[in-house]
Backbone as CSV, one residue per row, in Angstrom:
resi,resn,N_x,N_y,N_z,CA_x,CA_y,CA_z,C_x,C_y,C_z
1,UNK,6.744,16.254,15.552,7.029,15.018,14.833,5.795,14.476,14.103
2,UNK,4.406,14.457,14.757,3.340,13.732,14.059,3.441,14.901,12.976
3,UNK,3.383,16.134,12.541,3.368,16.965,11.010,4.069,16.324,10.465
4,UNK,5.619,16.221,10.532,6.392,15.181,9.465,6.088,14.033,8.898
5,UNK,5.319,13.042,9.713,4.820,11.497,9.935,3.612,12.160,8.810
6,UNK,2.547,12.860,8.854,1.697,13.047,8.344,2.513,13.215,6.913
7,UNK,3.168,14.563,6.978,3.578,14.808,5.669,4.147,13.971,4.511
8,UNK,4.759,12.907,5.369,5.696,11.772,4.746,4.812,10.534,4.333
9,UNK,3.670,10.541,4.748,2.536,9.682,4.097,1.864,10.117,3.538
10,UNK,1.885,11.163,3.253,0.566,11.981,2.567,0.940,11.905,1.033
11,UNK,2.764,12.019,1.256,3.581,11.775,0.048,3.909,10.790,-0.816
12,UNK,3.602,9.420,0.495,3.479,8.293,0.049,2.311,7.953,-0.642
13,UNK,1.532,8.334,0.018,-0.206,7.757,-0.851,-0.242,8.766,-2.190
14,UNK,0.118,9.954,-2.176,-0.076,10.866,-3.485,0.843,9.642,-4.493
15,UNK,2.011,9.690,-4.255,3.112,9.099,-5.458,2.337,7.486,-5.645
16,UNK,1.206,6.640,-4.658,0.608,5.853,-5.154,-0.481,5.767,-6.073
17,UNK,-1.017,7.276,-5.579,-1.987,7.328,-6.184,-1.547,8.070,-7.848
18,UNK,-0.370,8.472,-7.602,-0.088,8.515,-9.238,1.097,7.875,-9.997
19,UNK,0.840,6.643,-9.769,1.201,5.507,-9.951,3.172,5.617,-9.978
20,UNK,3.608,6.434,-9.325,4.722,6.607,-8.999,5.531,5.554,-8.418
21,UNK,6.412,4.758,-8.948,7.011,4.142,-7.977,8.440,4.697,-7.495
22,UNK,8.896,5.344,-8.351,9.952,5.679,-8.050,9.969,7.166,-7.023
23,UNK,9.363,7.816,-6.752,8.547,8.599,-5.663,8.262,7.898,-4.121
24,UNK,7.699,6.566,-4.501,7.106,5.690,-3.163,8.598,5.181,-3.049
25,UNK,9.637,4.955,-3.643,10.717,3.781,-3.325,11.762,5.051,-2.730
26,UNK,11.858,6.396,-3.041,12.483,7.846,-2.145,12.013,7.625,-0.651
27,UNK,10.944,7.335,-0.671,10.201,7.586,0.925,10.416,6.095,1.816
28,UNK,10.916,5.067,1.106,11.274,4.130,2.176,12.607,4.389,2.144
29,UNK,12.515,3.580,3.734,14.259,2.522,4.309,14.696,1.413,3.106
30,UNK,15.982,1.795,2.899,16.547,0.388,2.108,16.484,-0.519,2.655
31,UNK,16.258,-1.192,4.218,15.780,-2.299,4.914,14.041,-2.246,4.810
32,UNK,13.399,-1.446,4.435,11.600,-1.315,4.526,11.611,-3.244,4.480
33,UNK,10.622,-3.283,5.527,9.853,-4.549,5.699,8.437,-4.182,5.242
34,UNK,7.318,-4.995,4.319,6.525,-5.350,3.811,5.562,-6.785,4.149
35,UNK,4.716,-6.198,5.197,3.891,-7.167,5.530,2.922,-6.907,4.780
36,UNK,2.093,-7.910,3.533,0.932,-8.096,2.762,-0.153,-8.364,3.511
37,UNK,-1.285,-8.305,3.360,-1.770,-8.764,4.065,-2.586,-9.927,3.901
38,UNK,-2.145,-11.155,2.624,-1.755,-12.004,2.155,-0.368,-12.702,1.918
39,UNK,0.205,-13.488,2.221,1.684,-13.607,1.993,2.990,-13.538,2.568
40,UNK,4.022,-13.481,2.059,5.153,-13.994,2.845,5.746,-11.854,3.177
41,UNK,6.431,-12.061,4.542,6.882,-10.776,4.296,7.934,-10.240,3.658
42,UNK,8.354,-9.774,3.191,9.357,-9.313,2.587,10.316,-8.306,2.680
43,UNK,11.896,-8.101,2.741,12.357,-7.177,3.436,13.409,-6.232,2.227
44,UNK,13.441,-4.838,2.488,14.151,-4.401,1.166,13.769,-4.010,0.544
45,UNK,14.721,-2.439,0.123,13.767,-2.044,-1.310,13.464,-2.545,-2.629
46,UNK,14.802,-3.066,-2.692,14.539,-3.822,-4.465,13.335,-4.673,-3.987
47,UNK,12.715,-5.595,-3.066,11.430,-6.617,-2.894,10.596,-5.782,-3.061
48,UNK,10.681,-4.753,-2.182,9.081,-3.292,-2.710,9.356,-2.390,-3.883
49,UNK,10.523,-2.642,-4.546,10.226,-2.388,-5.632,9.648,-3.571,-6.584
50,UNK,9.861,-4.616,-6.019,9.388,-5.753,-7.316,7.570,-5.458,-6.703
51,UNK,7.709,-5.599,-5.590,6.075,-5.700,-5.308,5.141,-4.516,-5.659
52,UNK,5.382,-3.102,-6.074,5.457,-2.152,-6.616,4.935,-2.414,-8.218
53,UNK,6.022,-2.558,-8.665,5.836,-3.123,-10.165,5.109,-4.147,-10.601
54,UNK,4.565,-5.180,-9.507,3.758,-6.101,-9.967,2.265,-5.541,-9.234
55,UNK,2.228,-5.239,-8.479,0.966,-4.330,-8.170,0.572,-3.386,-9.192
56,UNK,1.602,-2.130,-9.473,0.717,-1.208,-10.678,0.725,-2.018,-11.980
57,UNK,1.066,-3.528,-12.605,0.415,-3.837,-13.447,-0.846,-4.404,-13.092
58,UNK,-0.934,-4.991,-12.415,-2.336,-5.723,-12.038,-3.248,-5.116,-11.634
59,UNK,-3.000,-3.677,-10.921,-4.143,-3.584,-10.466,-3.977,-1.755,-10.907
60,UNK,-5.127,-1.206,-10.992,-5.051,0.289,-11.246,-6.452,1.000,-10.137
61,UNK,-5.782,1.871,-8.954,-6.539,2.254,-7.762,-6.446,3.244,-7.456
62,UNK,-7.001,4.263,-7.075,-7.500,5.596,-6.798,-7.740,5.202,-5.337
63,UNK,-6.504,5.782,-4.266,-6.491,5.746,-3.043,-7.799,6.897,-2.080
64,UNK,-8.230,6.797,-1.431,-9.321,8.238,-1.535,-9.679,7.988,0.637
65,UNK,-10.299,8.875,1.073,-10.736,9.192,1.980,-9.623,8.855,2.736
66,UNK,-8.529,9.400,2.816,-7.545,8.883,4.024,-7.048,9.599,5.122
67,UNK,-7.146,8.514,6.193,-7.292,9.342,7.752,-5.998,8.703,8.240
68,UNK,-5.409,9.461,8.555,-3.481,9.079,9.505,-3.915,9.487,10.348
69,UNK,-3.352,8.938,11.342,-3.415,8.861,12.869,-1.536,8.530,13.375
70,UNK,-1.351,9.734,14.015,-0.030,9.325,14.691,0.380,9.327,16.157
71,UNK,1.685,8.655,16.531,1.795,8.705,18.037,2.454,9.913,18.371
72,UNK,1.964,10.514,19.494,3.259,11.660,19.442,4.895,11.287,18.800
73,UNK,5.511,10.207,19.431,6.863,10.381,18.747,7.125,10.177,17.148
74,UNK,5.736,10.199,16.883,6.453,10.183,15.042,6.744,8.389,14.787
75,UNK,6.682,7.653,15.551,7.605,6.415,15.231,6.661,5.488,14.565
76,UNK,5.251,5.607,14.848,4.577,4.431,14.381,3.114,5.649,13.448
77,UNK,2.181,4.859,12.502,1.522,5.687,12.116,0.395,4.698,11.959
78,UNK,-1.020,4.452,11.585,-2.196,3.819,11.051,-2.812,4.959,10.000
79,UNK,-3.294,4.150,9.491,-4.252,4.871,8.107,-5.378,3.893,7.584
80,UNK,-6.320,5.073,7.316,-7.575,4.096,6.822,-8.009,4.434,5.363
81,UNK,-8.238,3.646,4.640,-8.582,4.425,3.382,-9.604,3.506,2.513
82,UNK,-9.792,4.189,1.454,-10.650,3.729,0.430,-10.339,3.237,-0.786
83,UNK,-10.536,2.354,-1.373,-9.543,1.930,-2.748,-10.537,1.672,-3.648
84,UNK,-10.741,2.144,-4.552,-11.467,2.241,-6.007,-10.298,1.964,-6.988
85,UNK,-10.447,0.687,-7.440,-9.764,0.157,-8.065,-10.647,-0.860,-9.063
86,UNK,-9.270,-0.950,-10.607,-9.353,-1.968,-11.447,-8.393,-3.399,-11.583
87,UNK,-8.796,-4.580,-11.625,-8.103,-5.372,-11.711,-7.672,-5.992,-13.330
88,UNK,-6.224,-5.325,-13.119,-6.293,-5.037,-14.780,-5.157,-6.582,-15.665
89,UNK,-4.322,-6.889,-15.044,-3.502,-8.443,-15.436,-3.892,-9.704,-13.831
90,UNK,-3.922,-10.984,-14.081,-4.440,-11.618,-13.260,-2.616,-11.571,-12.468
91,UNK,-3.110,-11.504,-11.063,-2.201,-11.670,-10.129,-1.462,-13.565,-9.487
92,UNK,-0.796,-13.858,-9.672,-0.335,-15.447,-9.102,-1.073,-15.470,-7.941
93,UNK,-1.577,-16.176,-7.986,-2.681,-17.558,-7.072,-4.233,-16.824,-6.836
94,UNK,-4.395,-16.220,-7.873,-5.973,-15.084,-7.515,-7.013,-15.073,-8.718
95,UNK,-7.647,-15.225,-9.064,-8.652,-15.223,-10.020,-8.058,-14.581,-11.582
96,UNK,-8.618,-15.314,-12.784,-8.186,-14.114,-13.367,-9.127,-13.078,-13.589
97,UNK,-7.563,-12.063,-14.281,-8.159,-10.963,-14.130,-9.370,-10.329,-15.708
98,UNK,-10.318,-9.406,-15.762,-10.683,-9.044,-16.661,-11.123,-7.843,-16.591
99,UNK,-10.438,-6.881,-16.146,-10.973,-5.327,-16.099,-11.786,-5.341,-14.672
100,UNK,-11.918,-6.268,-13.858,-13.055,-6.051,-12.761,-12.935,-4.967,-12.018
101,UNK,-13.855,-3.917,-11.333,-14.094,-2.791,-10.717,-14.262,-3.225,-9.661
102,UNK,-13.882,-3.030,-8.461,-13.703,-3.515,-6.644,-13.617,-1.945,-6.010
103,UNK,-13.976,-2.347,-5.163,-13.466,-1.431,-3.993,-13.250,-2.264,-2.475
104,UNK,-12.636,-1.609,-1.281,-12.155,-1.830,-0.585,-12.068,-1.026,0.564
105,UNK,-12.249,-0.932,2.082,-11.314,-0.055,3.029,-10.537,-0.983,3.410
106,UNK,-9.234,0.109,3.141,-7.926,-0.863,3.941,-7.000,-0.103,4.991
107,UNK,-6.713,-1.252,6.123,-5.889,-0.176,7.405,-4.559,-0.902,6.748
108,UNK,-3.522,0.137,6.940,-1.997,0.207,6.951,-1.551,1.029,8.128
109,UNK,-0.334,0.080,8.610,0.447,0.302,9.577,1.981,0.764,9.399
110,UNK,2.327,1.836,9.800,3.909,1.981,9.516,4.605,2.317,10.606
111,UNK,5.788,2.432,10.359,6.699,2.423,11.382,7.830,3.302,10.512
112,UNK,8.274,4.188,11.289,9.124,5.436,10.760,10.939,5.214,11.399
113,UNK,11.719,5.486,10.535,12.949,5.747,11.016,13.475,6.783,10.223
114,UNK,14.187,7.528,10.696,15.463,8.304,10.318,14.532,9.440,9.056
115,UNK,13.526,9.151,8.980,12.716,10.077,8.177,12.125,9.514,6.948
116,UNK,12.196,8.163,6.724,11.439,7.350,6.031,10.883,6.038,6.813
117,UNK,10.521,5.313,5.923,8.959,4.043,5.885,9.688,3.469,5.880
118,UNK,9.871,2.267,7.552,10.888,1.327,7.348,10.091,-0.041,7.688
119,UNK,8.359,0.217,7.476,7.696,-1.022,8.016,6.309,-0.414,7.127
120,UNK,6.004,-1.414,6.742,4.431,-1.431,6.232,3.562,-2.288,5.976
121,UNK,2.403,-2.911,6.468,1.686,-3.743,6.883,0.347,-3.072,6.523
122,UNK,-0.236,-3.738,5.432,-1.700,-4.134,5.165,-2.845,-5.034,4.999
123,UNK,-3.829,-4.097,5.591,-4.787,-5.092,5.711,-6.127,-4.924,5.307
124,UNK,-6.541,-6.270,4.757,-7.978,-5.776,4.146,-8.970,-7.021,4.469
125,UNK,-10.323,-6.769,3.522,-11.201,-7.952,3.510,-10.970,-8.588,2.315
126,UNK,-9.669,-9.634,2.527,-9.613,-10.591,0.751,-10.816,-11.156,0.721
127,UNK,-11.825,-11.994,1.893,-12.997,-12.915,0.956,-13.666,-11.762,0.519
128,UNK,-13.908,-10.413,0.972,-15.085,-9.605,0.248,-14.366,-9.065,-1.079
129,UNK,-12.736,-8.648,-1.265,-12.209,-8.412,-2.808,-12.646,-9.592,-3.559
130,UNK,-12.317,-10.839,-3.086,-12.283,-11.949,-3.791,-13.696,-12.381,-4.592
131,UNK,-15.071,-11.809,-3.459,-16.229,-12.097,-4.159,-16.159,-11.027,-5.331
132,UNK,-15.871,-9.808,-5.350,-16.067,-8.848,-6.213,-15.180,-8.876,-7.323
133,UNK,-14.175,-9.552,-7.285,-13.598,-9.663,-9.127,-13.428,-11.309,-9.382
134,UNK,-14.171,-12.187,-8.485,-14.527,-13.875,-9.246,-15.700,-13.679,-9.713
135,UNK,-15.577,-13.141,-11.253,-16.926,-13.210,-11.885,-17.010,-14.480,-12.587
């Protein structure tokens, strides 16, 4: 079970990292819950698809160094990664935006059913993003 869990995120971060949404929206649950790690949570694909679509305008990121970690039963997963990213349209309630260059490590948490992403929860350092694109 952890090869599948691996495989099924590995698929997820590729189709992010090439700006796929319709690739990332195959690999969830039509119930997928979306914990930000700012914000209200949100449940459903059409919501991760809106949050999807307002993410790859605003922001453009090259996911990189990523380490999955799974439980034996496949059910839950963590990941650590690296985000080299541009902040490319200003996001609602966040600085604006002007091309700023950031980076980031961020942990994500998932939770697996039936062979897709039916939970995802991220987390990062917003005051250290926040110093790096309030120019």
């Amino acid at each position: 079970m952890p090869a599948a869990v691996r495989d099924l995120l590995q698929r997820y971060f590729q189709a992010l990292n090439d700006r796929d949404a319709r690739a990332c929206l195959a690999l969830v649950s039509a119930d997928v819950t979306l914990e930000p790690n700012q914000g209200f949570v949100e449940h459903g694909r059409e919501a991760f698809a809106a949050y999807l679509e307002r993410h790859m305008r605003c922001y453009r990121e090259s996911l990189e160094q990523l380490v999955i970690l799974t439980e034996p039963d496949g059910r839950h997963a963590a990941c650590e990664y690296r985000v080299q990213g541009e902040y490319l349209a200003t996001d609602e309630g966040l600085p604006e935006a002007c091309g700023q260059c950031y980076e980031a490590r961020v942990g994500a948490f998932f939770e697996m059913q039936d062979g897709l992403i039916s939970r995802i929860s991220l987390h990062f350092n917003l005051p250290d993003w926040l110093a790096q694109v309030d120019d």
